[in-house]
C-alpha positions in Angstrom: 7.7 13.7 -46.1 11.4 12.4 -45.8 11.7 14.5 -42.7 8.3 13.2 -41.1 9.6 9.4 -42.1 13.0 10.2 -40.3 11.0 11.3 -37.4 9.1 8.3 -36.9 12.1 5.7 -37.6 13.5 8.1 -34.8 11.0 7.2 -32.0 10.8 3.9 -33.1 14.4 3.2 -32.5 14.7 4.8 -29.3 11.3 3.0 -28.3 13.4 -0.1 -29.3 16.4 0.8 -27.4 14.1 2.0 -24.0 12.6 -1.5 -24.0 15.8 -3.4 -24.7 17.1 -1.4 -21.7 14.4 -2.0 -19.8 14.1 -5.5 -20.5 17.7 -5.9 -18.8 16.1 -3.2 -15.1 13.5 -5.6 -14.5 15.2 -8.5 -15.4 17.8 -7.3 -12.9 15.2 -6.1 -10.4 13.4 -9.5 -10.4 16.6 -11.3 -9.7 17.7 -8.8 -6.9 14.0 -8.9 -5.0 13.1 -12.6 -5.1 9.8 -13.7 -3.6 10.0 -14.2 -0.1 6.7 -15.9 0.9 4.6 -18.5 -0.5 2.1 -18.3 -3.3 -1.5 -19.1 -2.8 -4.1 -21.1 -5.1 -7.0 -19.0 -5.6 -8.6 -20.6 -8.7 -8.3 -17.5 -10.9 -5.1 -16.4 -9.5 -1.9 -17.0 -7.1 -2.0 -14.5 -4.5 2.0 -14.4 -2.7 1.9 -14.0 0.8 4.5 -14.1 3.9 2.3 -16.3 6.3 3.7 -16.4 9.9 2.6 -18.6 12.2 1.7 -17.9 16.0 4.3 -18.2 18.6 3.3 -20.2 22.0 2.6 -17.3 23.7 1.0 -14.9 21.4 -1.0 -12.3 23.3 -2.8 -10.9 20.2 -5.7 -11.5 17.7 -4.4 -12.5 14.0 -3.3 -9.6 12.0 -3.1 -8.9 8.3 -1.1 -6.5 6.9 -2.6 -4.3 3.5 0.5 -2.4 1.8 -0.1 0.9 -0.3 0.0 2.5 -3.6 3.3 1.4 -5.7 4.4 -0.9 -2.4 4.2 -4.9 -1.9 4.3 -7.2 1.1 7.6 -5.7 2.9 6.9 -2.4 2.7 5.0 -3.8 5.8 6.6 -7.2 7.2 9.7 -4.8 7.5 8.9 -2.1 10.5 6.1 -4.5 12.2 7.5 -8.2 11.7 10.8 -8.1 13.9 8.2 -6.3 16.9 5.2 -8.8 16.3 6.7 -12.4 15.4 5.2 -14.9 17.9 2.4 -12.2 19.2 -0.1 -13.2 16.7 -0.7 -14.9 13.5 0.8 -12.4 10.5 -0.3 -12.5 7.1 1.7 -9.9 5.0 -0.2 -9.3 1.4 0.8 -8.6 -2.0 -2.5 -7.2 -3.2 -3.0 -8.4 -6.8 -1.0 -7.5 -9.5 1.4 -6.4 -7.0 5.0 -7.7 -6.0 4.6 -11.4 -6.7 0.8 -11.8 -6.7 -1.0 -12.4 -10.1 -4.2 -9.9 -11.0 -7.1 -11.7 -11.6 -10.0 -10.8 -12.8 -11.1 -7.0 -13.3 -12.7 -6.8 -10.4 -9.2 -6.5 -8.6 -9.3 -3.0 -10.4 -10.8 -1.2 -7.6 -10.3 -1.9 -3.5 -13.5 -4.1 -3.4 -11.9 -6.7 -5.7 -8.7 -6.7 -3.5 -10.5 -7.0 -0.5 -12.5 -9.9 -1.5 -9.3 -11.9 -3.0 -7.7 -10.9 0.7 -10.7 -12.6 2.2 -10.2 -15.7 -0.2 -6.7 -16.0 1.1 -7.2 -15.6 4.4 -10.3 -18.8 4.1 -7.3 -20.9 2.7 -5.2 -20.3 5.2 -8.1 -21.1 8.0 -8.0 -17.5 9.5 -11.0 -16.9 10.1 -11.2 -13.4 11.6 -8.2 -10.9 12.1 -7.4 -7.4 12.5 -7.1 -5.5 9.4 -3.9 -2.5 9.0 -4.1 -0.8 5.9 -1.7 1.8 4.4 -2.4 4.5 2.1 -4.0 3.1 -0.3 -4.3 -0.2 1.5 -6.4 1.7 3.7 -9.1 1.6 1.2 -8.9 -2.0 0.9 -9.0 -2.1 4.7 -11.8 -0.2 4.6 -13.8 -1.9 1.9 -12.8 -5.3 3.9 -14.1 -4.4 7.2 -17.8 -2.9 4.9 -17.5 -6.5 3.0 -16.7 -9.2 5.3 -17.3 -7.6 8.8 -17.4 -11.3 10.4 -13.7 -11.5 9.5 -13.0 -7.8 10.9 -11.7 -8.0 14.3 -10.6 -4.6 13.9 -9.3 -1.9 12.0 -5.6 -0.2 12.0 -5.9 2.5 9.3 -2.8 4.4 8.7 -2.2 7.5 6.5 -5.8 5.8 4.7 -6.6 7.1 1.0 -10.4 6.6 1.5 -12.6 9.4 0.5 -12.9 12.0 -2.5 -10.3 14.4 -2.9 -10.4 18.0 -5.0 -8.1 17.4 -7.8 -7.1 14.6 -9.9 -3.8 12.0 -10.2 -0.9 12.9 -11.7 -0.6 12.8 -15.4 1.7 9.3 -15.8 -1.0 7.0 -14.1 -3.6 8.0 -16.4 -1.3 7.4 -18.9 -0.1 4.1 -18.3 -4.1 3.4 -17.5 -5.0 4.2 -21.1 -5.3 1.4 -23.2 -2.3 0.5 -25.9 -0.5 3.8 -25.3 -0.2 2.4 -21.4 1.7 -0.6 -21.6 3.9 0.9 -24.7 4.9 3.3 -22.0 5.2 1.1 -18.9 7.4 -1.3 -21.1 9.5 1.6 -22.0 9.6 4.7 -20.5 8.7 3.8 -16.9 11.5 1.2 -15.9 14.1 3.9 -17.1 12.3 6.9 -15.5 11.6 5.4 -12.4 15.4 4.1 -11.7 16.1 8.0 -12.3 13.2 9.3 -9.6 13.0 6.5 -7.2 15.0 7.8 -4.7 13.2 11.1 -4.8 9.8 9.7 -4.8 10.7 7.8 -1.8 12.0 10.9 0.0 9.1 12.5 -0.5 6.5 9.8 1.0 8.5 9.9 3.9 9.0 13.8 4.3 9.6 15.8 6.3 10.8 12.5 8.5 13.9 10.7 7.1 13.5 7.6 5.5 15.0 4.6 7.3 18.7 3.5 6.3 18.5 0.7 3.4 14.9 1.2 2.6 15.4 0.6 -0.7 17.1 -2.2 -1.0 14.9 -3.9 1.6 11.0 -3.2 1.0 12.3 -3.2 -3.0 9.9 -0.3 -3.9 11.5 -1.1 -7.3 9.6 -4.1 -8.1 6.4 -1.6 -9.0 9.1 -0.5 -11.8 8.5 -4.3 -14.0 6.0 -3.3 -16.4 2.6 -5.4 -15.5 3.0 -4.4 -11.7 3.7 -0.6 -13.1 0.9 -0.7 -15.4 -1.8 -2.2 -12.2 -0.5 0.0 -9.8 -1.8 3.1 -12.5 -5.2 1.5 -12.6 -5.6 1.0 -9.3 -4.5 4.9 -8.3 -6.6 6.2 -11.3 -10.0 4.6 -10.4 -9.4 5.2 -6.9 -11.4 8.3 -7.2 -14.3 7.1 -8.7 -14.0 3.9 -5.9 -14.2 5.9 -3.1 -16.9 8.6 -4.3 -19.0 5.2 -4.4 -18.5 3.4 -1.4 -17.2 6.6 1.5 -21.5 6.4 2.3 -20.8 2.7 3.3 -18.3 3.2 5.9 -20.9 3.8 8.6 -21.5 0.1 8.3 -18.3 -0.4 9.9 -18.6 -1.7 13.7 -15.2 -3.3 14.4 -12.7 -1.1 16.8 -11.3 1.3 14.7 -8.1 3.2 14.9 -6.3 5.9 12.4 -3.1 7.6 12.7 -1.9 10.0 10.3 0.7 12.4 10.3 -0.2 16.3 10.3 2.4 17.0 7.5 1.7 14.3 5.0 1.9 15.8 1.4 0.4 12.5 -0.7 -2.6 11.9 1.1 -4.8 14.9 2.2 -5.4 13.4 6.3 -8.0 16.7 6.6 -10.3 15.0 4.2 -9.1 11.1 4.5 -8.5 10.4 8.1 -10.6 13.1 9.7 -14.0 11.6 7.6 -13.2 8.4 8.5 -13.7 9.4 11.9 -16.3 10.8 11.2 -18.0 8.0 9.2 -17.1 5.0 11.6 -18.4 5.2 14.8 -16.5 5.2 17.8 -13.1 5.6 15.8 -10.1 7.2 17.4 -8.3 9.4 15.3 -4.5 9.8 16.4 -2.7 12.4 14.9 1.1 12.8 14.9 2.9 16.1 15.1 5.7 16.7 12.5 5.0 13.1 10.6 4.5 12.4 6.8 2.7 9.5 4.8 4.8 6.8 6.8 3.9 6.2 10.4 3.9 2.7 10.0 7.7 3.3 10.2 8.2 6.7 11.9 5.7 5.9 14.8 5.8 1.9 14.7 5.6 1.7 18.6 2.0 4.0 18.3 0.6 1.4 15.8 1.4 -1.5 17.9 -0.2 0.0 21.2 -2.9 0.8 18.2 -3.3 -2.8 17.7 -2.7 -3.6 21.2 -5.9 -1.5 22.3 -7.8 -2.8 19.5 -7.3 -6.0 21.1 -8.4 -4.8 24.1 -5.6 -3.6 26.2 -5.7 -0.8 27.9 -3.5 1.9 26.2 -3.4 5.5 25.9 -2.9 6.6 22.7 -3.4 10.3 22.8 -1.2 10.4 25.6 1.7 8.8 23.7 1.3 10.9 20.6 1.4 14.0 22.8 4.9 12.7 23.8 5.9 11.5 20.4 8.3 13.3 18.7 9.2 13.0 15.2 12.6 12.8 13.7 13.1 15.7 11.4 15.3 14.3 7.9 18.5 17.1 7.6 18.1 19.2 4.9 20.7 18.6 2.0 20.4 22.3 0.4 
């Protein structure tokens, strides 16, 4: 038994010594990423948005912006702000439990949830209809938006959307840090540590085979998903996306706002064959763009083809086919 007691005082140390350490990450990661919006009221929670006003000469409808899967607000406010200020009315979201927004209530859990706190935001902030962009898994939210409150949907950008069933499962750490009591050991431990060690990669591989841009990291602060609560929500929201989407996919054909996807053709964390293509196929009248030699990040690899999205959902005229026939992609150098 001395041997199985040794063991034990073992883990518990160096359970001790991963949160101390991770204490000091998040700590550090807090203080480097800062909130840069404003934080809204919503009763049950404080939902942290960038709100920016309409210039004098805007030219297009209000637009709010839905960030993915392990993301927060400038993950989007950085490739579309600097080419939309004064064009329309931008509202870039933290979706609950993510960056600096608090969760809420359970039903924030699953896309629905989301959406409807979106909606709640947008009512304080007296927009009253905009176009919704979704990414990745803000496409689902997107999606569920435009089902939910279709008054407010002016439109719909969907790009690189995670909205239907897929064959296969989530990998093993977010149903771990999901699980009750053995989760938020783990995301107050192991996570902060293991994710300083695989950001880089991870973020290499969202935007393969494309580069990703120079000083990514350091501006859209993927790292803030690495502080434990935002680690532990972001789990729950990948693993019941699933069971979300098997539920409410049959309720996309309610959708009537203009509706365009783009997706890349070699995106390796979203399956665009079964995402994008049935959203086409659910919505009616959607235009599907697809982009030769471009991963799970067109918002920044094609940002000029999802502004001339957004543009035609507006109503200008604009050939999108046409300019992803000319697009090409940059290619990221190999370092083997």
């Amino acid at each position: 038994m001395h041997w199985f007691a040794t063991t034990i005082f073992i883990i518990i140390l160096s359970l001790l010594a991963c949160f101390a350490y991770g204490t000091i990450i998040t700590a550090r990661i807090a203080k480097t990423h800062p909130p840069v919006g404003q934080r809204i009221a919503l009763g049950d929670l404080s939902l942290h948005v960038l709100h920016v006003p309409a210039g004098d000469t805007a030219d297009l409808p209000p637009i709010v912006f839905i960030h993915g899967a392990s993301g927060n607000l400038l993950d989007q406010s950085m490739p579309f702000l600097p080419h939309l200020r004064g064009r329309a009315e931008l509202l870039f979201v933290d979706r609950p439990g993510h960056g600096y927004s608090d969760r809420g209530g359970l039903e924030n859990d699953t896309p629905d949830g989301q959406a409807n706190t979106i909606a709640r935001a947008m009512d304080a902030l007296g927009m009253r209809s905009a176009i919704i962009v979704g990414h990745s898994f803000g496409g689902a939210v997107a999606a569920s938006f435009a089902v939910l409150h279709p008054e407010k949907t002016r439109g719909l950008l969907l790009l690189a959307p995670a909205t239907h069933p897929w064959p296969g499962g989530v990998d093993w750490h977010y149903r771990l840090t999901a699980m009750p009591v053995i989760g938020p050991i783990f995301a107050h431990t192991i996570a902060p540590l293991a994710g300083q060690l695989r950001m880089k990669a991870a973020i290499r591989a969202v935007f393969a085979p494309n580069p990703q841009p120079v000083g990514y990291i350091a501006n859209a602060a993927p790292t803030l998903v690495l502080r434990p609560a935002a680690f532990r929500y972001n789990a729950i929201d990948v693993s019941n996306l699933h069971s979300y989407v098997s539920r409410m996919a049959p309720r996309y054909r309610e959708i009537k706002a203009p509706t365009v996807i783009i997706t890349g053709d070699s995106d390796d964390i979203v399956l665009a064959n079964i995402h994008s293509t049935g959203l086409a196929r659910d919505i009616a009248g959607a235009e599907l763009v697809w982009l030769r030699n471009v991963g799970h990040k067109p918002d920044y690899v094609a940002t000029e083809i999802a502004i001339a999205a957004l543009e035609k959902i507006a109503g200008k005229p604009r050939d999108l086919q046409a300019m992803a026939r000319a697009f090409h992609a940059p290619i990221a150098v190999s370092n083997n």
